[in-house]
C-alpha positions in Angstrom: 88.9 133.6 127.4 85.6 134.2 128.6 83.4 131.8 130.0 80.2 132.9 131.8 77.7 135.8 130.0 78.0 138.3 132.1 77.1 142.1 131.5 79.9 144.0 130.2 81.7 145.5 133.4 80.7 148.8 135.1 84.2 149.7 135.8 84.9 150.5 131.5 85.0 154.1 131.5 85.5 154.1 127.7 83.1 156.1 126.2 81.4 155.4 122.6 79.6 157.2 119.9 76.0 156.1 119.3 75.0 159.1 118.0 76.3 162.3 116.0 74.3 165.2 115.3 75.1 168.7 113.5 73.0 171.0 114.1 71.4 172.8 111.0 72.4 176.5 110.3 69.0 177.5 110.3 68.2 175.8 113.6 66.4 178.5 116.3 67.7 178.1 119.9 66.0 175.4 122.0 66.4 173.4 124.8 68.4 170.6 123.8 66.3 167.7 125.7 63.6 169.3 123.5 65.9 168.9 120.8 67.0 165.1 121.0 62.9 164.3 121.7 62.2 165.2 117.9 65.2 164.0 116.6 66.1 160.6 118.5 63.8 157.9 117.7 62.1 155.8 120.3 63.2 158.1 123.2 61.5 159.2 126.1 61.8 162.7 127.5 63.0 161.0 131.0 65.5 159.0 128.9 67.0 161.7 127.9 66.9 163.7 130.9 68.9 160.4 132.2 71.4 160.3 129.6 71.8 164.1 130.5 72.7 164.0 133.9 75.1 161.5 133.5 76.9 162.8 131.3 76.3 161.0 127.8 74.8 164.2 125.8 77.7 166.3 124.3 78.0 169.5 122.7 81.4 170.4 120.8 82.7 167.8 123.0 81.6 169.2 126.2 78.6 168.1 128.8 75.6 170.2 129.1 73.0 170.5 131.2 69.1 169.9 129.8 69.0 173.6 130.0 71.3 174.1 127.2 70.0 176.0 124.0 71.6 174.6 121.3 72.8 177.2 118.0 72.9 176.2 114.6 76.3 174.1 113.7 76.8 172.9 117.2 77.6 169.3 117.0 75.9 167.0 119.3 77.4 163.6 120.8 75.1 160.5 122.2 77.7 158.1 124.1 77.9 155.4 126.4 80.6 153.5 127.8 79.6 150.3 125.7 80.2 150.3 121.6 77.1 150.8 119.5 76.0 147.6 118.2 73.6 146.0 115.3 71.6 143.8 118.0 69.7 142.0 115.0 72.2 139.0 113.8 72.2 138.4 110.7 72.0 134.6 109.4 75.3 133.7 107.2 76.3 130.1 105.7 79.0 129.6 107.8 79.9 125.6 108.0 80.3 124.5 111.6 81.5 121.5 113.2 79.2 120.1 114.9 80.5 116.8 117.0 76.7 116.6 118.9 73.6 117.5 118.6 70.3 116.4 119.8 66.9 118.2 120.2 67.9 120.0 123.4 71.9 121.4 122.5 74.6 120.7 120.3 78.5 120.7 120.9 80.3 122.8 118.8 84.0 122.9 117.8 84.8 126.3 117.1 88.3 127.0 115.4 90.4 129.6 116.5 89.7 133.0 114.5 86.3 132.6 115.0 84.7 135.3 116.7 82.0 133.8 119.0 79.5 136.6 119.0 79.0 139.9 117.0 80.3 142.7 118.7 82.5 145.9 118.4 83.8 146.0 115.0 83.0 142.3 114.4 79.4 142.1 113.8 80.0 139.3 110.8 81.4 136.2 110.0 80.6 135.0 113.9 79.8 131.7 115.4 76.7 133.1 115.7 75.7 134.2 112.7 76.1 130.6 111.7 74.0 129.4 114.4 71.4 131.4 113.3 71.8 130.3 109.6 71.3 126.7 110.4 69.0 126.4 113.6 65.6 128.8 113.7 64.5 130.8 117.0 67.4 129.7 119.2 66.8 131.4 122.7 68.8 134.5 124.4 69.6 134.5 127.9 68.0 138.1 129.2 70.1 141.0 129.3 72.3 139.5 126.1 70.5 140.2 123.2 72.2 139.2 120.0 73.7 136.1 120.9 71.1 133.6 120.7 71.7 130.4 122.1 74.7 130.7 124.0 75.4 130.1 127.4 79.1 130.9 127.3 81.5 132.0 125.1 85.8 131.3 124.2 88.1 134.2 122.6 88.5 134.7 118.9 92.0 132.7 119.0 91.3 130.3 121.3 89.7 126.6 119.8 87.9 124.4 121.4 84.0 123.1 122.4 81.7 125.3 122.9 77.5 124.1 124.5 74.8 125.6 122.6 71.4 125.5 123.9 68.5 124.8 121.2 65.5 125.9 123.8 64.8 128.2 126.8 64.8 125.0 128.9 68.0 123.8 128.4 69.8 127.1 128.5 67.9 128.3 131.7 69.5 124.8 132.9 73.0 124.9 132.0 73.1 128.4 133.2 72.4 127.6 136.5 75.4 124.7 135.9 77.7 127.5 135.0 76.6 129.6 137.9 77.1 126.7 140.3 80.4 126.2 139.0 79.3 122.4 138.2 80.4 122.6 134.6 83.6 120.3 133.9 85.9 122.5 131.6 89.7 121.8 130.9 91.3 123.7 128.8 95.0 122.6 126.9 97.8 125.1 127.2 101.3 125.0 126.0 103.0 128.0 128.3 106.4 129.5 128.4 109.0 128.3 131.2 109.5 125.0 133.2 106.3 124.6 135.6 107.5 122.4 138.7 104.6 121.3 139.8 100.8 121.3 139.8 99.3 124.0 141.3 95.9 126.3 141.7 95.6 130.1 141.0 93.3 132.3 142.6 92.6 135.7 142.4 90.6 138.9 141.6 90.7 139.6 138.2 89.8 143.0 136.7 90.5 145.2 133.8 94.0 146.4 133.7 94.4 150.6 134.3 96.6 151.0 131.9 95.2 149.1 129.1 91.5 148.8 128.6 91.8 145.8 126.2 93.5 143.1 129.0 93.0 141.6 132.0 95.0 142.2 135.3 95.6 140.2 138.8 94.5 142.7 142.2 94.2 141.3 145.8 90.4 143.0 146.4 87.3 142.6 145.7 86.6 146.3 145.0 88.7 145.7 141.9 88.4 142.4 140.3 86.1 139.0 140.4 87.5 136.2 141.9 88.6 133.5 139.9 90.0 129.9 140.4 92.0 128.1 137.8 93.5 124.3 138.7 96.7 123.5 136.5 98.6 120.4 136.5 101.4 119.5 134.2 101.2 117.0 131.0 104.8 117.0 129.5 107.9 119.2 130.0 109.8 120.4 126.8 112.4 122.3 128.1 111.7 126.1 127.8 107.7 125.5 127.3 105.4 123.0 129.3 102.2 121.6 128.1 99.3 121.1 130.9 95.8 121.2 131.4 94.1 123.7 133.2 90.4 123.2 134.7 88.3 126.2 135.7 86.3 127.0 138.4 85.2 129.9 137.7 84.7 131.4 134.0 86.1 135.0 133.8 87.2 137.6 131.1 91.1 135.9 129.9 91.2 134.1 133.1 93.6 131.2 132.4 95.7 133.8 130.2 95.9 136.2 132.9 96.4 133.8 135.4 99.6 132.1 133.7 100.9 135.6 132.8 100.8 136.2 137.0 102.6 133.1 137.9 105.7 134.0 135.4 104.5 132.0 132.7 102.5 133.4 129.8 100.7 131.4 126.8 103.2 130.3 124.0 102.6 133.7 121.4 99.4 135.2 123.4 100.3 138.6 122.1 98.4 140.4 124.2 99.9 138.9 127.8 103.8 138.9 126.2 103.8 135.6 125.1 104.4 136.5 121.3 108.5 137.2 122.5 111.0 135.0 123.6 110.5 134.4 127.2 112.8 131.5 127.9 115.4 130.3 126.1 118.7 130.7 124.6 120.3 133.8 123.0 121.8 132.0 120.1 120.1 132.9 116.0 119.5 129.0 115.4 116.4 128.8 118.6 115.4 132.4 117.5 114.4 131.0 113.6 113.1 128.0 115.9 110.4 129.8 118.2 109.6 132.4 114.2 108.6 129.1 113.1 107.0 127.6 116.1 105.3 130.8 115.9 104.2 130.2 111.9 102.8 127.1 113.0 100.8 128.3 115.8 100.3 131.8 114.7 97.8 132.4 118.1 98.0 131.4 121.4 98.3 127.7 122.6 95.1 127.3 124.4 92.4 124.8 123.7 88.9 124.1 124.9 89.6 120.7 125.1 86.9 119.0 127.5 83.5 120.0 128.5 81.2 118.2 130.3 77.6 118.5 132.3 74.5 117.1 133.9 72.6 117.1 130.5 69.4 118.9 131.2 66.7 116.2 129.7 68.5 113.2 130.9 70.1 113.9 134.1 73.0 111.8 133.1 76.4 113.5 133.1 78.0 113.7 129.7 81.3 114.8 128.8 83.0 115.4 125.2 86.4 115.8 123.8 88.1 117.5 121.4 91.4 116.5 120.7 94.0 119.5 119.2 93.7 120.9 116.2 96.6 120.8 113.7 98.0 124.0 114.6 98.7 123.0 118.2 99.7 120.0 117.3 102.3 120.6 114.9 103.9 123.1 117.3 104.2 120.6 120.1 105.6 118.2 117.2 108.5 120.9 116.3 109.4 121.6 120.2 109.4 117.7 120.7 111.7 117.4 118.3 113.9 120.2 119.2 113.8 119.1 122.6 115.4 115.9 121.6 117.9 117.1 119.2 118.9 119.5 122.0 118.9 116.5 124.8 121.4 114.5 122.0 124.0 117.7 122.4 123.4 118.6 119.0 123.0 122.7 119.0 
């Protein structure tokens, strides 16, 4: 889950293609910055010269200096170490459930799948290419082009409200809310293991070394941003418990990378080992019960459940709720049920 817009991190060392060139066969030696001027559109000789030095220009997979005289057939490589991306977004009728709206934001109730913003191999079928289907000339916060009016974001399999800002005003406004850590978020989670008590996780969180794709607790600054989630318990059901958690802070998977460092992962978060048995018993009967558990709930158990704020027009606070949506409910249903069948010695 991600909260905040912030630029993508400067740590990612993953490098992308933007652009692929083969040189022609008939192609006289030349310098290759002189090469790239002619043939990249829009770029500046000192552009260049910067993507040079820092390594982004290859040739036959190799970095070159702007001295380099390229030879016909050599294949030439553009990359940076963020995905290429369509930064026009493209307006699609998506319907969207809208529980407010009014002429400075709306509320929206994204279901899990959704993709909130186009991105890296997901540049369709977003949140906001609905937005921009239904509302003209939402604004952009600088530095986040493509993703007008949002101020911050959930994952793709996590549901819940999400604010949208309708003008510069109010999105300038509840940024600063964000920033100041003034928003009121809670979040539902149903996690593996018996949680004792309430409690408060903190921590710098950063990208994991070994896998690029998740999240990962470190005790420095140097490696991670610090991030505060509050957590306090709503009902106990046996080898899972439900609770709420409230953020402080709004980072990249926090609350899932958080529970996952306490022992206690969200109920089939695949990526943070929560699509296994965690807890539980060994017999086959509780293994067909958490495959179906899983059916029901075929993502992890979090939901953006509260959200509320100083609303920027009329400085009243205003909070809205979203209770579950069927899949998270039906889940907690089954292990209620099992949970009582289990309490009445019935295995």
């Amino acid at each position: 889950m991600i909260d905040e817009l912030n630029p993508q991190d400067s740590s990612d060392q993953d490098l992308f293609e933007h652009l692929r060139i083969i040189v022609d066969k008939g192609q006289t030696l030349l310098r290759i910055d002189k090469f790239l001027m002619n043939r990249v559109e829009n770029a500046s000789r000192n552009r260049i010269q910067n993507a040079i030095d820092a390594g982004n220009v290859l040739v036959n997979e190799r970095e070159v200096k702007a001295s380099y005289k390229i030879k016909p057939e050599d294949v030439i490589s553009v990359v940076f170490p963020h995905p290429p991306r369509d930064t026009e977004v493209y307006p699609e009728d998506i319907p969207l459930d809208i529980i407010y709206e009014d002429n400075d934001l709306l509320i929206v109730n994204k279901s899990a799948g959704m993709v909130v913003h186009p991105g890296y191999n997901n540049y369709t079928g977003t949140l906001v290419n609905a937005l921009t289907y239904h509302f003209n000339s939402l604004p952009q916060m600088p530095g986040n082009d493509g993703r007008p009016g949002l101020v911050h974001r959930i994952d793709k399999d996590t549901s819940g409200l999400l604010v949208i800002a309708k003008n510069e005003w109010t999105m300038t406004n509840l940024a600063k809310q964000f920033f100041d850590h003034s928003i009121e978020r809670k979040y539902v989670a149903l996690v593996w293991g018996d949680i004792t008590e309430d409690g408060t996780i903190t921590g710098y969180i950063g990208r994991s070394l070994k896998d690029r794709r998740v999240m990962s607790m470190y005790d420095s600054e140097d490696q991670g941003k610090w991030s505060v989630t509050h957590y306090k318990v709503l009902e106990r059901l046996g080898y899972v418990t439900l609770i709420e958690c409230q953020l402080e802070t709004g980072r990249t998977h926090q609350i899932r990378t958080h529970l996952k460092s306490i022992g206690h992962p969200l109920f089939n978060d695949a990526m943070y080992g929560g699509d296994r048995i965690v807890k539980g018993t060994v017999f086959s009967k509780y293994k067909q019960f958490i495959d179906n558990c899983f059916t029901l709930l075929p993502r992890q158990a979090l939901h953006a459940q509260v959200i509320g704020f100083v609303h920027p027009s009329s400085k009243k606070k205003v909070v809205f709720d979203k209770p579950l949506p069927e899949d998270f409910r039906l889940c907690l249903e089954k292990w209620r049920s099992y949970v009582q069948y289990d309490h009445e010695g019935n295995k």
